[in-house]
N, C-alpha and C positions, 0 to 999 in steps of 0.2 A: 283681476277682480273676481272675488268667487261669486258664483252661478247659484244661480236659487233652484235649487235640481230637486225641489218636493222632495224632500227629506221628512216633509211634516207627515205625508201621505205616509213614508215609511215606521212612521214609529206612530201613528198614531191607533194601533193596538195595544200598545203597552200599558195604555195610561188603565182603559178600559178591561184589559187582560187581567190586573193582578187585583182589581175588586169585584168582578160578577163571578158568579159561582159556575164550573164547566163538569166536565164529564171525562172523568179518570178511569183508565183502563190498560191492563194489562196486555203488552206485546210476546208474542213468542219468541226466543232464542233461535238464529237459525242464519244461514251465509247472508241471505238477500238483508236482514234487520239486525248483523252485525255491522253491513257493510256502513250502513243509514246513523249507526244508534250507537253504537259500541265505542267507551273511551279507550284508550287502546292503551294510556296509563294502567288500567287495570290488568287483572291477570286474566287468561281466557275460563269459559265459564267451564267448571266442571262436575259434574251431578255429583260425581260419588264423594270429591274433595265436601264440595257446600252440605252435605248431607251429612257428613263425619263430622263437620265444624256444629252444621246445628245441633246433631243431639250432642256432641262432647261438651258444647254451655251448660247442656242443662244439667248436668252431673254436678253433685256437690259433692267434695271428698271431706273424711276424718283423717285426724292424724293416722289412725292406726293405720291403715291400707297400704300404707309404705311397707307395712313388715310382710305384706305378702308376696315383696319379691317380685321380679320378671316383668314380664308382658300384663301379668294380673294386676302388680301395684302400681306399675306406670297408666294403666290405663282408669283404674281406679282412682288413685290419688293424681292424678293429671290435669285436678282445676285449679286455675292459676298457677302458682309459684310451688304448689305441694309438693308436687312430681320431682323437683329439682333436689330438693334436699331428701326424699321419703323413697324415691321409688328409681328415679334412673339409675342409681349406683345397681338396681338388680339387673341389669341390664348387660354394661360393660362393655366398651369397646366401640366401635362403628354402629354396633346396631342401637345400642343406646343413643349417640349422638344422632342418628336420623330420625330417632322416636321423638327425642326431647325436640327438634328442629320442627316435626310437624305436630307435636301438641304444642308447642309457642306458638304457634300460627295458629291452630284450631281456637286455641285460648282466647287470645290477643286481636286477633283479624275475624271480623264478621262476615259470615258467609255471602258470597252473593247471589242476591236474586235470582229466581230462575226465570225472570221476566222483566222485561223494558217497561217504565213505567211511562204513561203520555198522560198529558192535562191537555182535551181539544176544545174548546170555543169557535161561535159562531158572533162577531162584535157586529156593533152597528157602528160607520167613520161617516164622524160631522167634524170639520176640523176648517181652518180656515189658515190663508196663507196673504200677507200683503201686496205681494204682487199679481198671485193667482185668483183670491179671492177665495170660496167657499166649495169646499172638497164632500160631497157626499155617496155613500157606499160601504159594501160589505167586507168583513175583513173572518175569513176561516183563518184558528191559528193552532197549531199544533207545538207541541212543546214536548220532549221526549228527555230522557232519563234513563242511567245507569245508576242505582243504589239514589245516590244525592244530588246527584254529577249531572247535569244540565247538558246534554250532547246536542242537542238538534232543534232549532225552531224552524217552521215550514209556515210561514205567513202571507200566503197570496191575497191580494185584493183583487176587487171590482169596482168601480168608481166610477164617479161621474161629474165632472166641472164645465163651466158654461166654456171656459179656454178651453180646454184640453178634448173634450164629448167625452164617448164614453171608453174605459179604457180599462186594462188588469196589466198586475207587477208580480209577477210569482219574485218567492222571497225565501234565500236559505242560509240560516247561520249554520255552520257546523262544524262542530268541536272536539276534533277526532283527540286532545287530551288538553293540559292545561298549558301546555307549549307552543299548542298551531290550531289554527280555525282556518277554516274556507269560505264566504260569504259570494253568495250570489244574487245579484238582481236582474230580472229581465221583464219586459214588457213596454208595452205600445198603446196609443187611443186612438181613438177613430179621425180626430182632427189631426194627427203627425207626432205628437208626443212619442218620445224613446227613451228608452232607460235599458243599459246594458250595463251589467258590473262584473266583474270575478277579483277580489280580492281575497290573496293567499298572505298568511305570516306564520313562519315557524321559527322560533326560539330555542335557544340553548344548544349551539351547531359545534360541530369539531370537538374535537378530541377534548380541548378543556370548557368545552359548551359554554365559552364565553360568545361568541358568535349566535347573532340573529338574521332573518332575511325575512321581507318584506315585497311583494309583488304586488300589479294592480293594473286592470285595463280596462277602458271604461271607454262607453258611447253615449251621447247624449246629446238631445233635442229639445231644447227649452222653448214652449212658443209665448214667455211672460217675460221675456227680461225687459226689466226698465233703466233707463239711462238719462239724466238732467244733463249732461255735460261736466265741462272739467272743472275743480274749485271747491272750494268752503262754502260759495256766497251762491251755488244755483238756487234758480228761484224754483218753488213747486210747480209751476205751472211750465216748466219747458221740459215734463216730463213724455219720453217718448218710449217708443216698445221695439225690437226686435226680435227676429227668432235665430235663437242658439245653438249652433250645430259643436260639438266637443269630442274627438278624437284622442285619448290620451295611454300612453303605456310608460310605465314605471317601475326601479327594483332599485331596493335598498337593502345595503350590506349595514349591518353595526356590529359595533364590536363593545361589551360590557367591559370597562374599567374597576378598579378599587374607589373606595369613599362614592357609590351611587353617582359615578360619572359614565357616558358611554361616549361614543363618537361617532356619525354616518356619515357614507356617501350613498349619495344619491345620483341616476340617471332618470333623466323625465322626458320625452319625447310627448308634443301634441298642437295636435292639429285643428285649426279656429275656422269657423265658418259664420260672417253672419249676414242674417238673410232680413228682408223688407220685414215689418211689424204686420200683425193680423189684428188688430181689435181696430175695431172701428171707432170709436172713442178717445184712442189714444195717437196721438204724431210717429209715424214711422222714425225711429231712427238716423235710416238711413236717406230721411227728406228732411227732418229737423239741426241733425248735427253731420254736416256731409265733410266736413271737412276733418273732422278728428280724425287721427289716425288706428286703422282699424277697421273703422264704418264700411269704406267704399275699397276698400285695399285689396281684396277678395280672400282667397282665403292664405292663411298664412302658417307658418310651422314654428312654434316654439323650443330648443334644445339647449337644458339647462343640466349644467351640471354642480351638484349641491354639495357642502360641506356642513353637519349640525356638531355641535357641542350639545350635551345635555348633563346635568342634575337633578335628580329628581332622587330628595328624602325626604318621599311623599311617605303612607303608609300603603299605597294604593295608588295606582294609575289610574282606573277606573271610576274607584268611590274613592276617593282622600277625604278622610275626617283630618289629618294631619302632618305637619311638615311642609317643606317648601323647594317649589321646581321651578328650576332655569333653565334659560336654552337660548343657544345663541346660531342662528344661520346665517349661510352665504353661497346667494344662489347667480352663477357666472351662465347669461344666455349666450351661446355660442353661434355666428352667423359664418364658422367656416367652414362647416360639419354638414352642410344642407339645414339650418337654422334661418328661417328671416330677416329676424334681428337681433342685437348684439344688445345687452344691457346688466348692470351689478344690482343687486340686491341683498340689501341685510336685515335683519330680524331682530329683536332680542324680548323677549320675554320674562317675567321673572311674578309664580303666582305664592304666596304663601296662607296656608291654612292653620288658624289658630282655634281649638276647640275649648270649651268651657259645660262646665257640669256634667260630667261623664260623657262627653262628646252628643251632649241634648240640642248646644248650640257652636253651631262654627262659624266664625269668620272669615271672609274671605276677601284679600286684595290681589290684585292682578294691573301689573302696567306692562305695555308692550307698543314697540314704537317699529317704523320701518323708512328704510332711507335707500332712494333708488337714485341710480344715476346710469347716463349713456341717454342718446336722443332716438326719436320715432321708437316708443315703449307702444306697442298698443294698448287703447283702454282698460281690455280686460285685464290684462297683465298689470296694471296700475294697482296703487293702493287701496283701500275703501273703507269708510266707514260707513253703518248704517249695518245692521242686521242681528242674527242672535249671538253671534259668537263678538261682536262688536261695540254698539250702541243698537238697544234692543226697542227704542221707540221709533225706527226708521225701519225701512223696507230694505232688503240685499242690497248693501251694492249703492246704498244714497249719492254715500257724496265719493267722489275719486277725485285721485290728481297723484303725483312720487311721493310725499314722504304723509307721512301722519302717524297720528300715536291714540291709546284708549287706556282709560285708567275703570278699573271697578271693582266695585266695593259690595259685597253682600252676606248678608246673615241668612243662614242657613237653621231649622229648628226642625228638630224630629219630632213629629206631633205624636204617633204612637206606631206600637211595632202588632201584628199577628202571621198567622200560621197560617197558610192557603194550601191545599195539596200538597202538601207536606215542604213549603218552601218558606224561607221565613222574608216577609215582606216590609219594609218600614213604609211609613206617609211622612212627607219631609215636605214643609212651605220654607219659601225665603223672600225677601224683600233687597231691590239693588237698585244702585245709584249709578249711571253709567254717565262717561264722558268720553269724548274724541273730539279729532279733528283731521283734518288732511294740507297738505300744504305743498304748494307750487315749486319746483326746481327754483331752488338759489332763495327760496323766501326763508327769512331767520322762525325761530322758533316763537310763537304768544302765544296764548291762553284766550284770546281775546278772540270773541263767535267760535266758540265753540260749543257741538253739542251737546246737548244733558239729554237724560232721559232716567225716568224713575219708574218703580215697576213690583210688581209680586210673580212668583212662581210657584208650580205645583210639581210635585216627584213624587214619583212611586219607584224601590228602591227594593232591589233584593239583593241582599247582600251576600250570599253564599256565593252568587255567579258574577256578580262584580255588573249586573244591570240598572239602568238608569231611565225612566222616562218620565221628559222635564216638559212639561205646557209654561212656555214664558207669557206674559205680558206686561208690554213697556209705552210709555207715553211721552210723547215729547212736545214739542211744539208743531206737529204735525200730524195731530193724533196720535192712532193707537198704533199696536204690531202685535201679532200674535203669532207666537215661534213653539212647532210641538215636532220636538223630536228625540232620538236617542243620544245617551250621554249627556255629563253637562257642557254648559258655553266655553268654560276654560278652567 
């Protein structure tokens, strides 16, 4: 069952970040602010190369400068294409071809900065979470830059929720090129809250850089998770709380195929812990539903080992205005390896995006269904409907039980596009119709009670870096839910 791990707390700069105005400033060049800042795509910085490229733009050449031969006419007639037909032949030989080799490059390649560009803000986080409640605090964010190239965000907060007390999450994306990033999260609050992340991916491996790899180990102390019990039909009022203790370490190999197909394996090792509830308002858990498994079981170790199929001719992993992605899992929990329990799991997803009027408006459906089998699955590891990535008028996590499916449908509109510190930003609303269900080992397939939920959403949208931040809200017949975080639902 996934964990409602305040993700909203994590993105909720972004929304706030790419419409107040901050304070941009030049970094110096130098080991400690290569190490931080520098895309390593590029080439390393060199005064006297960038200095040669910028004044050689500004020189306009005439025909005739060709005729003067050597080093004179190359250097003269060397804007754009002149040089080629006017002036290299005075040259001749190797020395010609190294000239013509670095005035194409002078020409053609724009110098690079002699300085790291940052955009830093100071945000105010009001942000609210269904099962947490209302999230208030400061959020410093730093955002750093090579030429265009987005290297580094440095987003720590400080916060405060009546769950949680008072608490900070230092926060590091970093984008050593456009192959591998590093993300870090770390931080604690004064009532037990935890959050530990380091997720690494690096892309385009081996010799024919069809190979990717994929790491991630993560710690985490939820003190909000809520749980009704197993089924379609729980009622709202047998909602109970416990606290989430999460151990997890993982690495995945893929391999890029022909026709936008890939293939992974995955290994996932993690470790469940869950503890009495703390709100006083709400039923323990572990005195409401004592008997599920999971609840009372202490703590337990889950080792899965994964097989994915994927598609994706999307335009875009990140932002798809277009095309359509599949993907098909199968995840084997192993209890002979030091694993608890034993159980199959399969996945299949299939999202497709259809744009209209210069891609002003996209369409968007998404069906995805999951089918478990083997006995004593713990809760968490169960199915779930209810949350943002699922039906978005429910809280994480609503309704669970083995199998169940979500269908959604949403139009997407880019209301207008401007230029912030030199990034270029879209504002994008959408409107969705969500549905699911969950369904009991051995129950056939109906349509019948299942959930709806209908809804608007807000994004703000840079498209250069491939960022996303989505404020959803969704209603159901349970009221509201409000989901703010990075990326979109699916």
């Amino acid at each position: 069952m996934p964990e409602a791990d305040q993700r909203a707390r994590s993105a909720a700069w972004a929304a706030l970040l790419l419409l107040l105005p901050g304070c941009t400033v030049g970094i110096g060049r130098g080991p400690v602010t290569d190490f931080f800042v520098k895309d390593y795509d590029l080439p390393d910085y060199a005064p006297g190369v960038a200095a040669f490229r910028a004044e050689r733009q500004r020189l306009e050449p005439t025909p005739e400068t060709g005729a003067l031969g050597g080093m004179a006419g190359a250097y003269a007639g060397g804007r754009r294409r002149a040089w080629r037909a006017q002036a290299a032949g005075g040259l001749g030989g190797l020395a010609g071809a190294l000239v013509a080799q670095e005035f194409s490059q002078a020409e053609t390649e724009p110098p690079l900065p002699a300085e790291y560009g940052s955009l830093s803000l100071a945000l105010p986080i009001v942000v609210t979470d269904p099962n947490k409640g209302p999230t208030f605090g400061l959020l410093p964010v730093s955002v750093l830059q090579e030429g265009n190239r987005i290297t580094n965000i440095f987003a720590p907060d400080f916060t405060y929720n009546e769950i949680d007390g008072i608490g900070s999450v230092f926060r590091m994306l970093r984008f050593f090129s456009r192959d591998s990033f590093l993300k870090i999260d770390a931080g604690s609050s004064t009532e037990g809250y935890n959050q530990f992340k380091v997720h690494y991916e690096q892309r385009r491996l081996g010799p024919n850089r069809f190979l990717y790899f994929r790491g991630l180990f993560r710690y985490d102390t939820d003190l909000s998770q809520r749980f009704y019990g197993l089924g379609n039909d729980t009622d709202e009022d047998a909602e109970s709380t416990y606290v989430f203790r999460k151990t997890q370490a993982g690495a995945t190999i893929g391999l890029e195929l022909p026709l936008d197909v890939s293939i992974e394996l995955r290994e996932r090792v993690v470790s469940y812990g869950v503890g009495p509830g703390r709100l006083e308002d709400v039923a323990s858990t572990k005195a409401r539903h004592p008997d599920v498994f999971g609840v009372n079981d202490g703590r337990l170790t889950v080792l899965t080992h994964q097989i994915r199929l994927t598609y994706d001719g999307r335009d875009s992993a990140d932002n798809p205005t277009e095309g359509v992605f599949g993907q098909f899992t199968y995840d084997v929990a192993d209890n002979t390896l030091g694993g608890s329990v034993g159980f199959n799991r399969f996945r299949l997803e299939l999202v497709a995006h259809l744009p209209l009027w210069r891609k002003r408006f996209i369409t968007v459906f998404r069906v995805a269904a999951w089918l478990m089998t083997g006995e004593d699955i713990p809760f968490y590891e169960l199915t779930s409907v209810g949350g943002r990535s699922t039906v978005r008028g429910y809280g994480e996590g609503r309704f669970v039980d083995k199998n169940g499916f979500v269908a959604n449908v949403e139009e997407r509109i880019r209301l207008y596009e401007l230029v912030l510190a030199g990034n270029r930003i879209q504002v994008q609303v959408a409107a969705f119709l969500d549905v699911g269900r969950v369904y009991a080992g051995g129950e056939g397939f109906t349509l019948r009670d299942s959930k709806f939920a209908v809804g608007g959403a807000l994004r703000i949208l840079v498209p250069d870096s491939n960022l996303v931040t989505s404020i959803d809200m969704g209603f159901s017949d349970e009221g509201s839910a409000v989901f703010v975080d990075l990326g979109y639902p699916f």
